[in-house]
C-alpha positions as CSV (number, residue, x, y, z in Angstrom):
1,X,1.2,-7.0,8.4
2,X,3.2,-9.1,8.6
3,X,6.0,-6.6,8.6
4,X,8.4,-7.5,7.0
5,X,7.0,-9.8,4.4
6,X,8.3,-12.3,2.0
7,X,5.6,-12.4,-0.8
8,X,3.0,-10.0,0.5
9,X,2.0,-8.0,3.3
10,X,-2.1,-7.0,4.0
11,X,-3.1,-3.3,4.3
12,X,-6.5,-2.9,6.5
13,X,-8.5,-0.1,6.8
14,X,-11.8,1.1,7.5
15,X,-14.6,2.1,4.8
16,X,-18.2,1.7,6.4
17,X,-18.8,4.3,3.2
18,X,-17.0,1.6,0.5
19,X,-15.9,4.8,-1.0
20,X,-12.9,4.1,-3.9
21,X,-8.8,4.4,-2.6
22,X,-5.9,4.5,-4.2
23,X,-2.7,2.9,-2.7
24,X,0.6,4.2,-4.0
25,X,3.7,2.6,-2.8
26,X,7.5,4.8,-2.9
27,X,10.8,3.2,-2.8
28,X,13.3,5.4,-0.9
29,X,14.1,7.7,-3.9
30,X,10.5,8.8,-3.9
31,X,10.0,7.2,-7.1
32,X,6.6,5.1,-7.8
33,X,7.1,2.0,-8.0
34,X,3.2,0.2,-7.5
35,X,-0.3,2.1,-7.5
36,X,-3.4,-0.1,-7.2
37,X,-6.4,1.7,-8.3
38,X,-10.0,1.7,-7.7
39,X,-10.1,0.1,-3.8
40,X,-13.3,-0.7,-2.4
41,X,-13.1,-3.2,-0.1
42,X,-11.5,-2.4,3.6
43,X,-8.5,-5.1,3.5
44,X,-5.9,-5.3,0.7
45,X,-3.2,-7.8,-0.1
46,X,0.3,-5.9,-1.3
47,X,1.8,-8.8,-3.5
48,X,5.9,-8.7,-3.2
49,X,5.9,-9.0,-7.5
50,X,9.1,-7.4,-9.0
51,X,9.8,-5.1,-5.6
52,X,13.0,-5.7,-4.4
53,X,14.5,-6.3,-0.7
54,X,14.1,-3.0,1.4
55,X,12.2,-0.2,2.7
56,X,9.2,0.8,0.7
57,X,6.5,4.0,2.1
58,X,2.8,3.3,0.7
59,X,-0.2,6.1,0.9
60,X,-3.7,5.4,0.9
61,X,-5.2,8.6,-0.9
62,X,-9.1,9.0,-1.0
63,X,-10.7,12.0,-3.2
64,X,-7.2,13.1,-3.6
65,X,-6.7,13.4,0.1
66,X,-4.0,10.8,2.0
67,X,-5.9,9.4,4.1
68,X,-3.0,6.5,5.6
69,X,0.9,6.1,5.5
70,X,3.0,3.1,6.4
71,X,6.1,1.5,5.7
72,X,6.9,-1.5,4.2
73,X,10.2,-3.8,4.9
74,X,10.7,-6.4,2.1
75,X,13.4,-8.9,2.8
């Protein structure tokens, strides 16, 4: 949320275990346009950067396994 966003949008989550994500955010292609690494905390801020205006699909993987999807509308 908020969705859509302007300069960033937050991603929350829960890890009780503060185990380590990855977030990996698509364009509609299916081509990578953002990975954050090492995520331990349970709320994360998705900064707008260089992504342009439109529909973006993020995963949250954990030990390889996705453990969240969601889209993102940037306008």
């Amino acid at each position: 949320y908020p969705n859509p966003f302007n300069d960033y949008a937050t991603v929350e989550f829960e890890n009780s275990e503060n185990k380590e994500f990855k977030l990996t955010v698509f364009n509609l292609q299916g081509q990578l346009v953002k990975t954050i690494d090492n995520i331990t905390i349970s709320q994360l801020r998705i900064e707008r950067n260089n992504l342009v205006n439109g529909m973006y699909f993020f995963q949250l993987l954990s030990e390889n396994k996705i453990v969240s999807t969601g889209k993102l509308i940037i306008e």
